[in-house]
C-alpha positions in Angstrom: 37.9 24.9 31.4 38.5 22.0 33.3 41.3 23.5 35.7 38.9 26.6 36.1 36.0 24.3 36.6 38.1 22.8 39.5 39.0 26.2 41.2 35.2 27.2 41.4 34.6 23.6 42.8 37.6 24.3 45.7 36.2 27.8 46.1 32.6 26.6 46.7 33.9 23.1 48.8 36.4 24.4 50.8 33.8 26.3 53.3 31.3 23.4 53.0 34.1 21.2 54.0 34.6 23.7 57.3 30.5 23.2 57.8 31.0 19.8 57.7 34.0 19.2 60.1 32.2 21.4 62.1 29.2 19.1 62.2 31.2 16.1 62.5 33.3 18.0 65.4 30.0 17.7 67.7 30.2 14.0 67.5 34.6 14.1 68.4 33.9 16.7 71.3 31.8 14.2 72.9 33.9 11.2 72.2 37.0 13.4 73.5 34.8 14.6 76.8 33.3 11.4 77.5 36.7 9.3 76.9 38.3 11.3 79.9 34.9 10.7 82.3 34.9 6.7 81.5 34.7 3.5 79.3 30.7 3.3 80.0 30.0 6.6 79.4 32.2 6.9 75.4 31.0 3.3 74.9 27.7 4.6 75.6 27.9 7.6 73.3 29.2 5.3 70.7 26.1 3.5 70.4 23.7 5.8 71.3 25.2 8.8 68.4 25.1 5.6 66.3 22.0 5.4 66.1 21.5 9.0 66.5 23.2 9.6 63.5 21.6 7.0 61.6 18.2 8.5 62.3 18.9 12.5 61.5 21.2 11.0 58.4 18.1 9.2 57.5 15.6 12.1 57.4 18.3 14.5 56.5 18.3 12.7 53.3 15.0 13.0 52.0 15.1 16.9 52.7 18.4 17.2 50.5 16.0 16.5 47.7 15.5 20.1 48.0 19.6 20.6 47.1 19.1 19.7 43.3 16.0 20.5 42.3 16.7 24.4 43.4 19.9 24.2 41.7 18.4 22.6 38.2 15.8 25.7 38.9 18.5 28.1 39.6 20.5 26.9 36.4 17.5 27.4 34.4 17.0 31.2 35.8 13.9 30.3 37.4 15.0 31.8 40.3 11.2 33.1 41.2 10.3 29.4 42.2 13.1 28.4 44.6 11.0 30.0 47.7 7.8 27.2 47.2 10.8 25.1 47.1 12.4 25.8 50.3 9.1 26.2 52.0 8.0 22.6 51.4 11.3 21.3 52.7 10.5 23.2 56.1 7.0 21.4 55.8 8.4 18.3 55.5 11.1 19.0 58.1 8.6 19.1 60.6 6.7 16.0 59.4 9.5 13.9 59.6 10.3 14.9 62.9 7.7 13.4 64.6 8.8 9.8 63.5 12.1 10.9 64.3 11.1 11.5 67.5 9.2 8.4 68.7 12.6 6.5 67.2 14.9 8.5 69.6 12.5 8.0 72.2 11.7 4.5 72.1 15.1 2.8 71.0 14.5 -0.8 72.8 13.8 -2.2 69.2 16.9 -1.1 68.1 18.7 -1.7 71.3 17.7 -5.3 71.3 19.9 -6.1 68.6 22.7 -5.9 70.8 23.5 -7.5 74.2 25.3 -5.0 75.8 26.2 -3.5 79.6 22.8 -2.5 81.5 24.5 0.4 82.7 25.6 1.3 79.0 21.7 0.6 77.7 20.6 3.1 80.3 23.0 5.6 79.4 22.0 5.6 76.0 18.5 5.6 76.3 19.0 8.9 78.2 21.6 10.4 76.1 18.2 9.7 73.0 16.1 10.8 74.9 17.6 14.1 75.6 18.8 14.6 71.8 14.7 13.4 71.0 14.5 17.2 71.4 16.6 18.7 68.9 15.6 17.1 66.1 13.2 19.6 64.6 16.0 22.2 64.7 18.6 20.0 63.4 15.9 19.0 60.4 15.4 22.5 59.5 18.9 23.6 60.1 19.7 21.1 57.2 16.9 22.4 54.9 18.4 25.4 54.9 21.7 23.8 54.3 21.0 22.2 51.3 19.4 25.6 49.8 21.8 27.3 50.3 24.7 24.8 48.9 22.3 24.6 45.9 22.5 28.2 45.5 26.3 28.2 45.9 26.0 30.1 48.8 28.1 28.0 51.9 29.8 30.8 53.7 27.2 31.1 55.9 27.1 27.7 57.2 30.8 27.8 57.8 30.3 30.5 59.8 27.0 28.9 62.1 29.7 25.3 62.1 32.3 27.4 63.2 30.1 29.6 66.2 27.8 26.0 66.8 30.9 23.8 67.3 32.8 26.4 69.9 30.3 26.6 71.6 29.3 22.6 71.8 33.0 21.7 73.0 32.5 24.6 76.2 29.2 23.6 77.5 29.8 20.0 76.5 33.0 20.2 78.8 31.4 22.1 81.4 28.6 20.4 81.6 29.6 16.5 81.2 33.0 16.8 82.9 33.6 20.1 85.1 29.8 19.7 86.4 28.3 23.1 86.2 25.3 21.9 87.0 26.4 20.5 90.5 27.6 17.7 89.1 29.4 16.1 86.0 26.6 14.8 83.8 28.5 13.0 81.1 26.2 11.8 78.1 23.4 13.8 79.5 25.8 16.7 79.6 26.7 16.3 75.9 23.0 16.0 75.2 21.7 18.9 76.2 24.7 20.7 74.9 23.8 19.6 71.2 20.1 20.4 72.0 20.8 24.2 72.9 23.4 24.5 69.5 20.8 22.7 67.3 18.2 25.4 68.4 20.6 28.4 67.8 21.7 26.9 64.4 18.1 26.9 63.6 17.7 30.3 64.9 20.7 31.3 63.6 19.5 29.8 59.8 16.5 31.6 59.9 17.6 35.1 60.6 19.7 34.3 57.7 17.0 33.7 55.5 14.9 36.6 57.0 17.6 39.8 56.8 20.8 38.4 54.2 21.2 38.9 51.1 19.9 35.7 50.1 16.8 36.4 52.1 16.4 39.9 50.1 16.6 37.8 46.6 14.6 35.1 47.3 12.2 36.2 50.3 11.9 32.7 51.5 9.5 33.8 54.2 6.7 36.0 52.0 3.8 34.5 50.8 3.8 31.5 52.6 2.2 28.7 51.1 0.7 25.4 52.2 2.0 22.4 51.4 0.9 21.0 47.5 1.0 17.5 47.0 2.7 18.1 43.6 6.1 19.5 45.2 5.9 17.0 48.1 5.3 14.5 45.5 8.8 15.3 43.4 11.3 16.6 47.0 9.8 12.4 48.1 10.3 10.6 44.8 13.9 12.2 44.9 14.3 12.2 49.0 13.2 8.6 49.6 16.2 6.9 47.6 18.5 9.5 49.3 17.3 8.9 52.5 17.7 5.5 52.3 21.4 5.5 50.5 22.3 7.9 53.6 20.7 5.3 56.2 22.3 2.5 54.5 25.9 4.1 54.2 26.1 5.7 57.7 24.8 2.4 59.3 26.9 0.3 57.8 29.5 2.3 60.3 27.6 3.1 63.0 25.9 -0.3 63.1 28.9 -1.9 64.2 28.7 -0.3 67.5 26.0 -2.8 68.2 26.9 -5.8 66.6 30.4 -5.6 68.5 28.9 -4.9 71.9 29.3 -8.4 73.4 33.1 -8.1 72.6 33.0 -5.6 76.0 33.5 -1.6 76.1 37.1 -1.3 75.1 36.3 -2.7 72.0 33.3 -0.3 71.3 35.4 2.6 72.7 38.3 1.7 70.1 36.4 1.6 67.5 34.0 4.6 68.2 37.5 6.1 68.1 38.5 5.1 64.7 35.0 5.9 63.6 35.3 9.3 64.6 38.1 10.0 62.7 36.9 7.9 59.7 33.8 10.5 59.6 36.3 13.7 59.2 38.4 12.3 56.6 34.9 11.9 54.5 34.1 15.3 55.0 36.5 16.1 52.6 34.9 14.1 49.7 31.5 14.5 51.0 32.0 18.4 50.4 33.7 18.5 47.3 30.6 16.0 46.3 28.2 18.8 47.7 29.8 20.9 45.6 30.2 19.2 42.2 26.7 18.2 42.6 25.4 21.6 42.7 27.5 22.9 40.2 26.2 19.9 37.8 22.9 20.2 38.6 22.6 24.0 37.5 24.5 22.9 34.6 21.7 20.3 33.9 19.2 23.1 34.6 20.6 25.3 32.3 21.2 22.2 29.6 25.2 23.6 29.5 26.6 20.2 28.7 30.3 21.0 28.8 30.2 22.7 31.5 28.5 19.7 33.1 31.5 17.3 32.3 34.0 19.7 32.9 32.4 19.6 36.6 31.8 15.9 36.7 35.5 15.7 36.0 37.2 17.6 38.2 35.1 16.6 40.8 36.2 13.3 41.1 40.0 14.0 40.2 40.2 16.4 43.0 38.1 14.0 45.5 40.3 11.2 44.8 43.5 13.1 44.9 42.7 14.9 48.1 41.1 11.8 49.9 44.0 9.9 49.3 46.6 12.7 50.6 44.3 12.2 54.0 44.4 8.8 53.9 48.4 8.8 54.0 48.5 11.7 56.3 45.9 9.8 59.0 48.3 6.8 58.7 51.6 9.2 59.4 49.5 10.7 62.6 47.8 8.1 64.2 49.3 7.7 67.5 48.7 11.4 68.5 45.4 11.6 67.0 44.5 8.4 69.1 45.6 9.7 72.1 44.1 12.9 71.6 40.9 10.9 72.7 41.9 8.9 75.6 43.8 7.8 78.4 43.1 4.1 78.3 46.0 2.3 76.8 43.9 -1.0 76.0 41.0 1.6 74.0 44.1 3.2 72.2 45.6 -0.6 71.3 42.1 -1.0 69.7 42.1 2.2 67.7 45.4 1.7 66.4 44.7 -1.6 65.3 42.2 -0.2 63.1 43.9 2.8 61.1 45.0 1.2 58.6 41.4 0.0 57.1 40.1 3.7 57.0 43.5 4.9 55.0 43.6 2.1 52.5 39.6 2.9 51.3 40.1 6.8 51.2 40.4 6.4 47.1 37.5 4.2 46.4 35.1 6.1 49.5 36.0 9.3 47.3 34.8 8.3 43.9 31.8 6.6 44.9 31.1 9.2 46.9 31.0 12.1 43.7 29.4 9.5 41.5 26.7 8.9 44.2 26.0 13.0 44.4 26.5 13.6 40.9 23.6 11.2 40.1 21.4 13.2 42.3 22.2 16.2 40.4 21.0 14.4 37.3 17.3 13.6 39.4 18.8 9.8 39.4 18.4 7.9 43.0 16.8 5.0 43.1 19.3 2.5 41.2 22.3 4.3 43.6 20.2 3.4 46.6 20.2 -0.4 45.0 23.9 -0.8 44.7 24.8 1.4 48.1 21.9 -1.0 50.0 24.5 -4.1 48.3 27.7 -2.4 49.0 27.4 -1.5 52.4 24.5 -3.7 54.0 25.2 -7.3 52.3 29.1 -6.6 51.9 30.0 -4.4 54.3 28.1 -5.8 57.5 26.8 -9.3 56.8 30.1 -10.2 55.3 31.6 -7.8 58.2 29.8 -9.8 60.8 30.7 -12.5 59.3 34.8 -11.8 59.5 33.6 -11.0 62.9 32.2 -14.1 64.8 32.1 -17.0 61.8 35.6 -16.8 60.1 38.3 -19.2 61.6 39.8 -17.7 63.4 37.6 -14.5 64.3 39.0 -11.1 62.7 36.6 -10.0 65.6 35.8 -5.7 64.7 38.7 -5.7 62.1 36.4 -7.8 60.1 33.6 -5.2 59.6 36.2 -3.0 58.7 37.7 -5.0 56.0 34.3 -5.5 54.8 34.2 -1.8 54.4 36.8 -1.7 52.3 35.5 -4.2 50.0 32.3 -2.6 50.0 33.6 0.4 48.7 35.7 -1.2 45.9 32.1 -2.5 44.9 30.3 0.5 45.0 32.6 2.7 43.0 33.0 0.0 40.3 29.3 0.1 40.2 28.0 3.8 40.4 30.9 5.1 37.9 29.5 3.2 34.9 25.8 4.6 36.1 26.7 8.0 35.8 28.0 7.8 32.4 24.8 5.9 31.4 22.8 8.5 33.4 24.8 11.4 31.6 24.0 10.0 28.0 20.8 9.7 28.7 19.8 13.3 30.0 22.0 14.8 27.2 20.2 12.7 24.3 16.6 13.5 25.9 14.8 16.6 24.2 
């Protein structure tokens, strides 16, 4: 059972995993565009999608709520109530947009933690700005996403990844570096590029749910029904924890782009760099998490315990195995891979210096990762935002910061990226033993 179990979780992760590279490939086109217009305009994109991604990984998280309670529904065959799911997620979509908003347009509290370039600060207040305006889309888009991975349904947002991301790296290039538009735009090129794919992903999402198959089983769209307070009530007991664990563990990356932004742009560029490429090697156990959590939470639904630990198994066997495979092979490859994304020998001296942190953590980032996901498919995310908030705020950046600027002498950004590592270590050792607990306790409850 548990090398079939492990099969279905490939066949279900592998075109999540192509969704997600995808989605991840947005942010590397503009690093790679922006690292061949200059230093200002990638370190600018380094902090600015920072804090981009912090924001949409924020929200995006309390929407995912939607992910397992569908799939405990679907597991359960009550497939006739998945629609009033869905719909409140698009309700709430749009809610949390507007805060979303205001945060994209009006960075300066954000930006005030760093002291950085003023030419820099300007460029990322405009590259926010401009991306202000695809966050509705982007917020829907990933309603739809987590509805459909719940269903085990993912071919279709491979396909969308696939179209969205050809298309970002042609009108980012034209538009930030060949200068269709008269003239080279850089950030604000890249900008507007993810605003028009956001909006066709939506568009694209939506037709989906309107004329596919899973539209014809589900009719997501007929009898559409206001908002109860009941369903917002469960998707934001569930979402806030996840929201938060997401904000937490993405900023205790992207975060670093502003703490490190007195250490001047080649430092910011280098690391953006290695950040970049840190994101795509998660992809791979973020996906196979996506997966085993579905697959475990219609399990749960369906009160199939063996089938539930023959999931929560291989999950975590093959997120481990794999992660650590890409850990060696970034190691191998990281002199091409680091000048894949730019010309400046003193940026790539930074990069490379940092390589070694993001291979060594691939096996604990894996684990923690599936436990974390797994815990949401048991309805359990409070305690995992606790020990996440420790791992990666109080670990990873204070103690990062303080390897930074305070240790003798400075690791200066090496630090935060040791931190990560330790941070990591902690929050696997932690999470593990709360999924078993977690598990035992669902499976003794009547």
């Amino acid at each position: 059972m548990l090398i079939a179990t492990a099969r279905g979780l490939l066949a279900h992760a592998f075109p999540i995993l192509i969704a997600q590279l995808a989605s991840v490939g947005m942010m590397v086109v503009d690093t790679a565009v922006l690292g061949h217009v200059s230093p200002l305009d990638l370190a600018a994109v380094a902090i600015g999608s920072g804090i981009h991604v912090s924001v949409v990984f924020a929200l995006v998280g309390i929407l995912q709520a939607v992910a397992p309670i569908v799939a405990q529904l679907h597991g359960a065959k009550r497939d006739g109530e998945v629609a009033g799911i869905l719909q409140h997620g698009f309700w709430l979509a749009l809610l949390l947009a507007v805060p979303g908003i205001l945060l994209l347009t009006h960075p300066d509290v954000v930006l005030a933690m760093a002291d950085m370039d003023a030419v820099v600060a300007a460029k990322v207040r405009q590259y926010l700005g401009w991306l202000a305006w695809g966050l509705p889309a982007t917020l829907c888009y990933r309603t739809f996403y987590a509805f459909c991975n719940a269903l085990g349904k993912p071919r279709v947002l491979m396909g969308i990844g696939i179209f969205s991301l050809c298309l970002h790296a042609l009108l980012a290039w034209g538009l930030a570096l060949q200068g269709w538009l008269a003239e080279p735009l850089g950030v604000v090129g890249c900008a507007v590029s993810n605003i028009l794919v956001s909006w066709l992903a939506c568009l694209s999402g939506a037709a989906y749910l309107a004329w596919g198959p899973l539209g014809r089983r589900c009719q997501p769209f007929a009898n559409w029904r206001c908002p109860r307070w009941k369903i917002w009530r469960e998707l934001l007991r569930l979402g806030l924890p996840m929201g938060l664990s997401n904000l937490v563990e993405i900023t205790s990356f992207t975060l670093i782009s502003l703490f490190i932004a007195s250490l001047g742009p080649t430092v910011v560029a280098g690391h953006r760099i290695v950040a970049n490429l840190s994101a795509l090697t998660y992809m791979l156990p973020l996906s196979l998490a996506i997966a085993t959590m579905a697959a475990v939470g219609q399990a749960v639904g369906g009160r199939d315990w063996r089938r539930a630990h023959a999931t929560i198994k291989a999950g975590l066997l093959l997120a481990a195995g794999l992660s650590t495979l890409a850990g060696i092979l970034l190691w191998l490859t990281a002199g091409p891979l680091v000048a894949a994304y730019t010309d400046d020998p003193a940026v790539r001296a930074v990069a490379l210096s940092l390589i070694a942190y993001v291979a060594v953590y691939q096996f604990f980032d894996a684990l923690q990762t599936v436990a974390g996901h797994v815990l949401r498919a048991y309805r359990v995310t409070f305690l995992p935002m606790l020990v996440q908030t420790f791992c990666f705020w109080v670990v990873g950046l204070l103690g990062g910061a303080w390897l930074c600027f305070r240790w003798q002498p400075p690791f200066g950004v090496a630090g935060f990226w040791l931190a990560a590592v330790v941070g990591l270590v902690f929050a696997a050792a932690l999470l593990l033993p709360l999924l078993y607990k977690a598990v035992r306790a669902t499976e003794s409850s009547p």
